[in-house]
OpenMM code with the backbone's topology and positions (N, CA, C; nanometers):
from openmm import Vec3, app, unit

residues = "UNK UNK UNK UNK UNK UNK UNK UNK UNK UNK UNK UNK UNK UNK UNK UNK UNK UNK UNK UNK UNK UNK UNK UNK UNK UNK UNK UNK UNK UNK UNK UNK UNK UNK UNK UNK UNK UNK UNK UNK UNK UNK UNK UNK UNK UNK UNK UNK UNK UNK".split()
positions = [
    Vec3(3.6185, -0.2576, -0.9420),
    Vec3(3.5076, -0.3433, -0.9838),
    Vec3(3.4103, -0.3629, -0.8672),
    Vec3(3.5026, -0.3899, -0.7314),
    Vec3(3.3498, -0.4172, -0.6527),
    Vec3(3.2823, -0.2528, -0.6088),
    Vec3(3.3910, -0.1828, -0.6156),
    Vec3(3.3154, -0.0582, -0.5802),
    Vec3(3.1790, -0.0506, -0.6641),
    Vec3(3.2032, -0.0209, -0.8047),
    Vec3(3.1444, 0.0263, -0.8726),
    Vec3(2.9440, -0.1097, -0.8852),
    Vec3(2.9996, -0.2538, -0.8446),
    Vec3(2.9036, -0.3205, -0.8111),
    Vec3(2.8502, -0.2904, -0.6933),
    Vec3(2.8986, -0.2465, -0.5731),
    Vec3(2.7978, -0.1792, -0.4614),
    Vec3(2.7349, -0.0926, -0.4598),
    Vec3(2.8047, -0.0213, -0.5646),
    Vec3(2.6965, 0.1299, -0.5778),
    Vec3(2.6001, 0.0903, -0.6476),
    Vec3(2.6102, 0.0188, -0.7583),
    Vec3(2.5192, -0.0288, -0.8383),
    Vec3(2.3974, -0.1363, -0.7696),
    Vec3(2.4267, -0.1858, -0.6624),
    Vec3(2.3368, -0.2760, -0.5916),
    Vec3(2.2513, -0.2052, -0.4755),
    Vec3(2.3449, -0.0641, -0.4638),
    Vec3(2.2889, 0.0770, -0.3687),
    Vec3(2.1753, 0.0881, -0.4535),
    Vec3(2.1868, 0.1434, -0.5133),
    Vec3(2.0648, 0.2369, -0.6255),
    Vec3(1.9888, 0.1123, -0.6501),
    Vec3(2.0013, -0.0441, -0.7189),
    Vec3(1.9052, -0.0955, -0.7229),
    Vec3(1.8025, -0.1608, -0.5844),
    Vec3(1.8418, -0.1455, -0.5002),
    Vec3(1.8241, -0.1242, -0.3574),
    Vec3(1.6970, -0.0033, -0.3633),
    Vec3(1.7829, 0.0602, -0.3646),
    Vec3(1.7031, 0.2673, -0.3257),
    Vec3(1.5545, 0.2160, -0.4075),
    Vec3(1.5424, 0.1501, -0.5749),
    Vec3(1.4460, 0.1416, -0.6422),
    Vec3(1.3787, 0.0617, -0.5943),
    Vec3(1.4412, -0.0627, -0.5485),
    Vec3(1.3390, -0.1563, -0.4940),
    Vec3(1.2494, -0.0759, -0.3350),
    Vec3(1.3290, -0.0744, -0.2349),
    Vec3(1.2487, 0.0082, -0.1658),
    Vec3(1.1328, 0.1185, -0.2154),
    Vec3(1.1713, 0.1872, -0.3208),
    Vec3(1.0766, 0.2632, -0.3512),
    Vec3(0.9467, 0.1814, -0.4162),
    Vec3(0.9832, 0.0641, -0.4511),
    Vec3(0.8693, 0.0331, -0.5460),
    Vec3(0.8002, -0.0436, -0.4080),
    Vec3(0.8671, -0.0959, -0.3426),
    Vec3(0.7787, -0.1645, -0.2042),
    Vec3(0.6857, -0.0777, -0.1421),
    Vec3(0.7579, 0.0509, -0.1095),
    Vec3(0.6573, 0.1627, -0.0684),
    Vec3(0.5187, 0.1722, -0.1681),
    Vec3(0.5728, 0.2285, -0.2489),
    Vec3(0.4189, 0.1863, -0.3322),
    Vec3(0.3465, 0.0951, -0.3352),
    Vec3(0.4080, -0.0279, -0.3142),
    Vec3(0.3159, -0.1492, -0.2622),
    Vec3(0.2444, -0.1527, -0.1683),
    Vec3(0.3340, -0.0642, -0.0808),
    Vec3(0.2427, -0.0203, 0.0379),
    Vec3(0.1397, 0.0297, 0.0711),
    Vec3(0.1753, 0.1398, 0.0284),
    Vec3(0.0662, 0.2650, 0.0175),
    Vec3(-0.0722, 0.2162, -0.1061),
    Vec3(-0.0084, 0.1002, -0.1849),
    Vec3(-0.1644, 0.0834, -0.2868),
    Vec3(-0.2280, -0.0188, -0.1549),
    Vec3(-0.1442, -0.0778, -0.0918),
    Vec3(-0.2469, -0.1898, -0.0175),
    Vec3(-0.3023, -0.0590, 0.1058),
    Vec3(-0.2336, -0.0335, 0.1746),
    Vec3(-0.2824, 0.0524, 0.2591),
    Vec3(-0.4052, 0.1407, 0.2356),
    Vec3(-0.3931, 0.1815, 0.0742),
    Vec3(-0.5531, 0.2345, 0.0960),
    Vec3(-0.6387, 0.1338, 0.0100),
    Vec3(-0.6269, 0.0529, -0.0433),
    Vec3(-0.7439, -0.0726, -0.0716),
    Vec3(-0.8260, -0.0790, 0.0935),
    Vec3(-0.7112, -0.1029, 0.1802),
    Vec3(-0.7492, -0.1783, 0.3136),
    Vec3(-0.8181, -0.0381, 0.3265),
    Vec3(-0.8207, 0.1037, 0.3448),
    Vec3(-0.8833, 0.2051, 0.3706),
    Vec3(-1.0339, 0.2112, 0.2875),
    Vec3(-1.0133, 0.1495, 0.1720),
    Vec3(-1.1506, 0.1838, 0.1108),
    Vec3(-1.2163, 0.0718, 0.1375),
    Vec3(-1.1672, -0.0276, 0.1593),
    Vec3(-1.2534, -0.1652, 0.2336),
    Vec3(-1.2935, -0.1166, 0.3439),
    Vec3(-1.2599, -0.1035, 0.4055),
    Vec3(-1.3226, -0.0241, 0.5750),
    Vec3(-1.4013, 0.0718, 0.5492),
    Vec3(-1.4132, 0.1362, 0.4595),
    Vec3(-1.4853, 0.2646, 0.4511),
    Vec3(-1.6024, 0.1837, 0.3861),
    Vec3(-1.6211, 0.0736, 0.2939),
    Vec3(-1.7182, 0.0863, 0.2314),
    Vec3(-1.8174, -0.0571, 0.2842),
    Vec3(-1.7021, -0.1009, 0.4274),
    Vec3(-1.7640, -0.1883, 0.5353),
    Vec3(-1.8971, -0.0978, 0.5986),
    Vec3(-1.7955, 0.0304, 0.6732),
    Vec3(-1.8590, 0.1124, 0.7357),
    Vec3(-1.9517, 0.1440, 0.6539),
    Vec3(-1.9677, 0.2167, 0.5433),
    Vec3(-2.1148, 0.2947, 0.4823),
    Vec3(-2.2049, 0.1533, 0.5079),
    Vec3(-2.1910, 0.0258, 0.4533),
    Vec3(-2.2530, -0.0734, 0.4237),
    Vec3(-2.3626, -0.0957, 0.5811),
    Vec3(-2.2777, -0.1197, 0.6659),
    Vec3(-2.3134, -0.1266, 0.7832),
    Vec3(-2.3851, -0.0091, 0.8664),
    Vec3(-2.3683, 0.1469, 0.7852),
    Vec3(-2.4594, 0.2261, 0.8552),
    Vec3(-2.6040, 0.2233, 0.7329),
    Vec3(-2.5592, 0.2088, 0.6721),
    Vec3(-2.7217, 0.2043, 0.5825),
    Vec3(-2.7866, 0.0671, 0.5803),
    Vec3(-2.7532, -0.0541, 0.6552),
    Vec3(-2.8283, -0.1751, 0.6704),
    Vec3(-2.8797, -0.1235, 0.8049),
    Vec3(-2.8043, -0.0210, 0.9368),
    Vec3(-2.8593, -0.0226, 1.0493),
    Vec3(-2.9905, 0.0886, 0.9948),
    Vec3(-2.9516, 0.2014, 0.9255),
    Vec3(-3.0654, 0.2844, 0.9019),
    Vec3(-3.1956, 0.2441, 0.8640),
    Vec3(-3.1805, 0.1329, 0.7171),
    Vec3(-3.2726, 0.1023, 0.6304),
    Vec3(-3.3473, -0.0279, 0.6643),
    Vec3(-3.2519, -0.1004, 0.7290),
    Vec3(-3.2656, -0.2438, 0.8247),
    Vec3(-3.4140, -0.2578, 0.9189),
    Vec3(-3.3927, -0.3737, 0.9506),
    Vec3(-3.4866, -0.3384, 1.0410),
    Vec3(-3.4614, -0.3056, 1.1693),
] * unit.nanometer
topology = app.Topology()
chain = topology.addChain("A")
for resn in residues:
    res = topology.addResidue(resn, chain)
    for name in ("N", "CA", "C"):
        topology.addAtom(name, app.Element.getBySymbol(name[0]), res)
């Protein structure tokens, strides 16, 4: 019985990590397209700016 509950808390483990990663990686590039669309913002106010 406990075997078969550790393995079972293994694998729901393995899923949770995996789904954190993806949490990751969606924030990681939000934060990438925020910066990117800081940067464009900020080179076309210096271009068009005064």
């Amino acid at each position: 019985m406990g075997n078969k509950m550790i393995g079972l808390s293994a694998r729901e483990s393995k899923r949770e990590i995996r789904k954190q990663r993806l949490h990751v990686l969606a924030y990681v590039g939000l934060g990438i397209l925020a910066l990117a669309t800081v940067v464009v913002v900020v080179i076309a106010l210096r271009r068009w700016g005064p």
